[in-house]
N, C-alpha and C positions, 0 to 999 in steps of 0.2 A: 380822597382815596383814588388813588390811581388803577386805569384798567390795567387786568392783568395779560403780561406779553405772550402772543402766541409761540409753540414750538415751532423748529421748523417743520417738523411732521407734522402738526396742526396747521401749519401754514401751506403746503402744498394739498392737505385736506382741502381746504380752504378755496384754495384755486380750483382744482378739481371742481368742487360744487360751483362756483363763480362760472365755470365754462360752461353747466350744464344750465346754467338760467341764462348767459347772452349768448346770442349767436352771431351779433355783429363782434366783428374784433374790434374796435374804434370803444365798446363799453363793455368789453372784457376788460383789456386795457386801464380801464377809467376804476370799473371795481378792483379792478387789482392795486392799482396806487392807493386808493382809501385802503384797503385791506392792510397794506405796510404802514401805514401814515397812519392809520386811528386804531389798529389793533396791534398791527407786527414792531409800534416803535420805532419804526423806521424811516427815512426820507428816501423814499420812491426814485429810481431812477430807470433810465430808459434797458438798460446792460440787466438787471436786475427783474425790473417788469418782462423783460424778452427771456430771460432767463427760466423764468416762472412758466410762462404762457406760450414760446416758443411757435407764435402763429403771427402769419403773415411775416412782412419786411419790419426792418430798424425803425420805418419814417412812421410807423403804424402807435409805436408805442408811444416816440417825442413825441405823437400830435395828439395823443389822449392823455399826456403828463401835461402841456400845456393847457386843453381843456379843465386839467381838474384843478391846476394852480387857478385857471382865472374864475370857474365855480366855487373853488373853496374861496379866494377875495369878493366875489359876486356875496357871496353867504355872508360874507365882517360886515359887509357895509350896505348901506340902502342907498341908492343914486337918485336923486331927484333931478330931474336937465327939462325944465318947461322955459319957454322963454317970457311967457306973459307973468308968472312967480316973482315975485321981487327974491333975492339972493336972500335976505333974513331969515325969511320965512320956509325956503327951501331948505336951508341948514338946517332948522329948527325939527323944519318935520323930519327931515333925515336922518339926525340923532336921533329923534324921539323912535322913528320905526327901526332905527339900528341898537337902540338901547332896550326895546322889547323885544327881539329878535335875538339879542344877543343873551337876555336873559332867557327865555324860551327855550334858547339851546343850551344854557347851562343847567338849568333846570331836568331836562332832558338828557344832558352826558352826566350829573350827578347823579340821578337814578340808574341809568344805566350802568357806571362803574359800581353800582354796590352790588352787582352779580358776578359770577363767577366764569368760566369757559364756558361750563356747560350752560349756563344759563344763556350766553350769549351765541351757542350755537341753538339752542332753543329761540331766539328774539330771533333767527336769520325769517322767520314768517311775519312778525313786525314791519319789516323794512319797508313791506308796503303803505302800513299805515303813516309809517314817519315821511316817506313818498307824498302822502297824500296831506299831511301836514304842510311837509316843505311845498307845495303844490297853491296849499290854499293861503301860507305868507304870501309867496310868491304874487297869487290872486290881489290879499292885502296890499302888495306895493304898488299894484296897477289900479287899484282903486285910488289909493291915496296918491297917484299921479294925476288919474282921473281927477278926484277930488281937486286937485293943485288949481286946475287949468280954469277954476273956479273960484275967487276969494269966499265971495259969501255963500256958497254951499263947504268951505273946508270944514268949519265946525263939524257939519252933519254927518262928512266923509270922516272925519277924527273918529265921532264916537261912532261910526259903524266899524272905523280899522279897532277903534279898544274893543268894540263887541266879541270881533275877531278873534282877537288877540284871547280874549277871555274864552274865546271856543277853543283854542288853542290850549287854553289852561286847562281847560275843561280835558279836554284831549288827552293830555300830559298826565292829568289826574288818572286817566281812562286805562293809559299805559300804566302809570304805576302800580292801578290796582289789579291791571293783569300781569304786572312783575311780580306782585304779591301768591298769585293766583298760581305761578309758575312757580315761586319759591314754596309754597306749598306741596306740589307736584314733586321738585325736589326734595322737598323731608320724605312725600310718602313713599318717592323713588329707592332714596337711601336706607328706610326703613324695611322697604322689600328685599333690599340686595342685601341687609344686615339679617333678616330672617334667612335669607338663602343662605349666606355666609355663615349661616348657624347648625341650617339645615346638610349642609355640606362638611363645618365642621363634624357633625356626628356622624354622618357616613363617612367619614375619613376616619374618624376615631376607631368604628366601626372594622373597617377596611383593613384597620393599623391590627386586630383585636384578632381579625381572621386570620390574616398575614401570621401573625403572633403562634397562633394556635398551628397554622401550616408549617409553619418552620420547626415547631414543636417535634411535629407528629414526621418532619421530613427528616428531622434528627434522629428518632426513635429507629425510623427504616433504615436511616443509613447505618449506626449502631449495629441494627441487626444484621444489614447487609455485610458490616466491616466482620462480625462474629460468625457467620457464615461463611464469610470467605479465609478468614484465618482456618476455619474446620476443613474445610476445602484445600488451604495449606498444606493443611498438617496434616491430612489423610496423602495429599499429592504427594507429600516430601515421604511419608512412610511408602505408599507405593514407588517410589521413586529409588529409594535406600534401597526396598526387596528388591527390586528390578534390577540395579547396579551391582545386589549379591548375587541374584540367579544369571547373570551376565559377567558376573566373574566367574562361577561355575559353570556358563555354558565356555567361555574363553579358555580356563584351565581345562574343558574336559574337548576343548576345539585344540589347544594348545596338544594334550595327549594324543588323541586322534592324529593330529597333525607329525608327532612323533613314530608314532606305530604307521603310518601311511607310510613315513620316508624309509622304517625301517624293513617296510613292508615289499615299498618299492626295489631297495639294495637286493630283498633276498629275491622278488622279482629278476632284476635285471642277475642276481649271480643266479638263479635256477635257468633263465634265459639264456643266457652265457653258455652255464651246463650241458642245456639242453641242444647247443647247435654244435656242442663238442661232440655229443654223443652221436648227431644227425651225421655230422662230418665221418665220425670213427665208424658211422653204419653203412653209408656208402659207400666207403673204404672196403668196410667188411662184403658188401655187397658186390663190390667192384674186384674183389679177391676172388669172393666165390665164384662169380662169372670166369673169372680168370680160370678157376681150379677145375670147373666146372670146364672148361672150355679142352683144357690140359688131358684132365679125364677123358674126353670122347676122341683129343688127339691120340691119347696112349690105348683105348680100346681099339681103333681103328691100327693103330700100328701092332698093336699083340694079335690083331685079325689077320693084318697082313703079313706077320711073322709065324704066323701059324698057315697060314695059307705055303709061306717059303720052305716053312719047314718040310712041309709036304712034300717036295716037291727038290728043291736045291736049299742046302743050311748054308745064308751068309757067313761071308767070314765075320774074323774078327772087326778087319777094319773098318768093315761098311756097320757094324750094332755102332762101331763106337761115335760113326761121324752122324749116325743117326739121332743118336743119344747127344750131341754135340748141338745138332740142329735144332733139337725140341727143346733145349735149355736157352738156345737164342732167342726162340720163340714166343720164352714165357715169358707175360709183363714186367717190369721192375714192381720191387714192391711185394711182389706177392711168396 
């Protein structure tokens, strides 16, 4: 059963939490290449790791891809290099601790692949125990080097490395039955989010039922709103009709007014007209009378002074007539 591949989202998740446990960059670096390599499916490169991690220089990441190639070949094999060892016997033990080590950690990614993402974001607090696993092989291989540098104590060093080895199983066992333990956690995890999911379906139902009901009742109002307003029409449009009647009768009875005004005005302007005839014909008459008027007090005065002559010497003929000649010159034209 193969693990299953991280997303990239999962994957820079991932990184993320990776930064917040190393602060050296050199084992940032390092988690970040297993991270591609044993989870993301990947072969870790240095463009890739900086791409991720974008801390520090270039030479930062090749030198933590080269650490983790030579730790990940350190982990395949077990090295035996003692000189006093015959070469038989070195081989011998070094399959033998490479052939339980190699099973230890199949044992160990077996179990681990039968989880899930979440499961294996839940093992990220593991990692110390397997730390301390890999810690105490590690332990194991320096014993059994120790052991080496000795023929006749190897036995004894053998079966304390199987002792080992067997805490290691023990170990494994330890792990699996808190995989167990977690896989448990996970049903009663997904058992809570299915109650929720149950509990949310029916206030949604709910929600949908309110909804339902509002729309109902928002339909009813606007109905009565749309009936309302057509009343509101059709009263506007009837005040609207009278208005356009009483606005033709004010326009016909403006139209007549406006008729009788103009006729009003003609008889205006011809009583006007009239009237400055007659002003004119009154001056005139005015202007005569002054004249007659004026004539009169010349002929009383000359009957005064013809009475005065008479008295006294009677003009001839010819002086009444140039008199009478005179006062005819005298009189306005006109009158």
């Amino acid at each position: 059963m193969s693990q299953p591949v991280l997303t990239e989202a999962q994957l820079h998740q991932a990184v993320e939490q990776l930064r917040s446990q190393h602060s050296n960059t050199l084992d940032l670096y390092k988690a970040v290449a297993a991270l591609l390599f044993f989870q993301y499916d990947s072969t870790p490169t240095t463009n890739r790791m900086y791409q991720l991690v974008r801390k520090g220089s270039m030479s930062a990441p090749a030198e933590a891809l080269k650490l983790f190639w030579k730790e990940l070949r350190d982990r395949s094999q077990v090295r035996m290099e003692q000189a006093d060892i015959p070469p038989a016997l070195t081989q011998s033990a070094s399959l033998l601790i490479a052939q339980l080590w190699e099973e230890s950690m199949g044992q160990a990614q077996g179990i681990t692949e039968k989880n899930n993402q979440a499961i294996y974001e839940k093992m990220a607090a593991n990692d110390e125990d397997r730390a301390l696993a890999l810690q105490k092989a590690e332990q194991a291989e320096q014993n059994a080097l120790h052991a080496a540098g000795k023929i006749t104590e190897l036995t004894t060093k053998q079966d304390a490395l199987i002792e080992e080895i067997q805490a290691l199983k023990l170990q494994v066992a330890t792990q699996k039955h808190h995989i167990e333990q977690l896989d448990q956690q996970k049903k009663d995890l997904q058992a809570e989010q299915q109650t929720q999911q149950n509990q949310y379906q029916q206030r949604l139902a709910l929600s949908e039922q309110r909804a339902a009901d509002m729309e109902k009742y928002a339909r009813l109002e606007i109905e009565r709103a749309r009936q309302d307003a057509q009343k509101a029409i059709q009263a506007e449009q009837q005040q609207k009709q009278q208005l356009q009647k009483d606005m033709q009768a004010l326009t016909q009875r403006h139209q007549d007014q406006q008729k009788a005004y103009v006729e009003l005005q003609q008889q205006y302007r011809y009583q006007t007209e009239l009237l400055q005839t007659l002003k004119d014909q009154h001056q005139q008459l005015e202007l005569k009378n002054q004249d007659l008027h004026d004539f009169l007090q010349k002929l009383q005065q000359q009957l005064a002074s013809n009475t005065v002559v008479s008295a006294g010497t009677r003009p001839s003929r010819l002086a009444r007539r140039r008199a009478l000649d005179k006062s005819d010159q005298q009189e306005p034209s006109g009158s």
